[in-house]
C-alpha positions as CSV (number, residue, x, y, z in Angstrom):
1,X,-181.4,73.0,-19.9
2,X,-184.0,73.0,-23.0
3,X,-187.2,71.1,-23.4
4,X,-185.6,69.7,-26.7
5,X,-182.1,68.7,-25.5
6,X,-180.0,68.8,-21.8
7,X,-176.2,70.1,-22.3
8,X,-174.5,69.9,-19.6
9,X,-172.5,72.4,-17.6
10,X,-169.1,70.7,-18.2
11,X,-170.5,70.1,-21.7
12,X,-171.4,74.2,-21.9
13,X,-167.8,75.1,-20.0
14,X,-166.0,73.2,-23.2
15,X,-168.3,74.5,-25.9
16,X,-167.7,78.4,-24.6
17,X,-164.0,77.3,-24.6
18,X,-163.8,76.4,-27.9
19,X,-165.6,79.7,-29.1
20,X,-162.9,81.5,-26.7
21,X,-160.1,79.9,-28.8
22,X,-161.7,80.6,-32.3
23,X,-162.1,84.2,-30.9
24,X,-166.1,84.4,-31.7
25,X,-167.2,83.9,-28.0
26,X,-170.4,85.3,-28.7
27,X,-171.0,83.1,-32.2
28,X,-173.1,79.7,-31.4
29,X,-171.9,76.1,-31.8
30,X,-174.2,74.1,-33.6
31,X,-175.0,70.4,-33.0
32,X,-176.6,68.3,-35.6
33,X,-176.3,65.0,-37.4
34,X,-174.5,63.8,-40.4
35,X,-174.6,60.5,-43.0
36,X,-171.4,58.5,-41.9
37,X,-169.9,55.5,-40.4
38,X,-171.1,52.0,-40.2
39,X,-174.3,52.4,-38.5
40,X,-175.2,55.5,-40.6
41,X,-175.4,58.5,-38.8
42,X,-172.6,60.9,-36.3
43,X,-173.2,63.1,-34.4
44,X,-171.4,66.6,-35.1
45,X,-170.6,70.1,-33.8
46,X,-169.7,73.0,-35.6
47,X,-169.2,76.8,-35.4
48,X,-172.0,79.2,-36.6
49,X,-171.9,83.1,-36.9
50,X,-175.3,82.9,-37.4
51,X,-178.5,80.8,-37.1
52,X,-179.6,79.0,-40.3
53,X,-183.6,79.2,-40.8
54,X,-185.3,76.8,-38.3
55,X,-182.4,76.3,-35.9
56,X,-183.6,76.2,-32.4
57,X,-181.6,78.6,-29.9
58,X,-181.0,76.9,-27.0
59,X,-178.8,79.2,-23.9
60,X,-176.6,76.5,-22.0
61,X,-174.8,78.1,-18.9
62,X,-174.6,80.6,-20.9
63,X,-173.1,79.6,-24.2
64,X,-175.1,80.2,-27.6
65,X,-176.3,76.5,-29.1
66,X,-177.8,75.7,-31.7
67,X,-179.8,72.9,-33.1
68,X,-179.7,72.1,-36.5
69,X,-183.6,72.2,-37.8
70,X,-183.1,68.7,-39.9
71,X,-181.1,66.9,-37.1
72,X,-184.0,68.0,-34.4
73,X,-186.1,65.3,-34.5
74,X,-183.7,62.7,-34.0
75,X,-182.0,65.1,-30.9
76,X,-184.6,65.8,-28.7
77,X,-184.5,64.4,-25.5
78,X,-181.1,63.8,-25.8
79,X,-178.5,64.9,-23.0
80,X,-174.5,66.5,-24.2
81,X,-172.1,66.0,-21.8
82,X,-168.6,66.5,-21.7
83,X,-166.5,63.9,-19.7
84,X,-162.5,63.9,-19.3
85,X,-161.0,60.2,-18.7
86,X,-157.5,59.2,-18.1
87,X,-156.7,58.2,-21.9
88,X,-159.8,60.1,-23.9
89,X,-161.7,63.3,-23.5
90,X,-164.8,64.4,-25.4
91,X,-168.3,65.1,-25.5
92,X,-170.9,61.6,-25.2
93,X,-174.5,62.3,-26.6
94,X,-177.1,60.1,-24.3
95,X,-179.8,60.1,-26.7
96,X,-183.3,57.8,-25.9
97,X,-184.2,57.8,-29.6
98,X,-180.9,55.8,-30.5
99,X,-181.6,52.0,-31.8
100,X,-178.1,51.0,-31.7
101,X,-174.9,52.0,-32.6
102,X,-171.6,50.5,-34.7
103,X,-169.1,48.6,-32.3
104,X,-166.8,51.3,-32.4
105,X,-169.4,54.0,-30.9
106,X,-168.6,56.5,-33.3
107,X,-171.7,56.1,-35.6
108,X,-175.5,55.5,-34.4
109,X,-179.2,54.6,-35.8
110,X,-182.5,55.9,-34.8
């Protein structure tokens, strides 16, 4: 766990998973925001070989994170888990700074 953001260990197990299968296991994922959807902003992960300048470093279980340095101050505080369901699988981003999200739940505003 960070002070900025909580990622779970199931949410950690997948992330290190994914960097297994690319074959980078000691690369980082990073998580950060993007402009899209209805409501105006998704969350997203991607791979990174290396840190941009001001991403935070966060070690979950284990697994190199990163936080993207213009998505952080609409992240902190906010929990990544990873939860497997009987007809969907994928991570859920609990954030407190959230002010709603589109009916679908794939876009959000802070």
């Amino acid at each position: 766990m960070s002070g900025l953001i909580n990622i779970t260990e199931p949410a950690a197990k997948q992330m290190g998973e994914m960097l297994q299968r690319r074959g980078t296991p000691d690369s980082y994922v990073r998580v950060g925001i993007k402009t899209a959807g209805c409501s105006g902003l998704r969350y997203r992960l991607e791979y990174a070989d290396e840190p941009d300048i001001g991403d935070e470093k966060v070690d979950a279980f284990g697994v190199n994170v990163l936080i993207d340095a213009k998505a952080l101050i609409y992240l902190i505080g906010t929990e990544i888990d990873y939860e497997i369901e009987e007809l969907r699988s994928g991570f859920v981003f609990k954030n407190p700074n959230q002010k709603g999200e589109c009916g679908c739940g794939e876009s959000f505003t802070v």
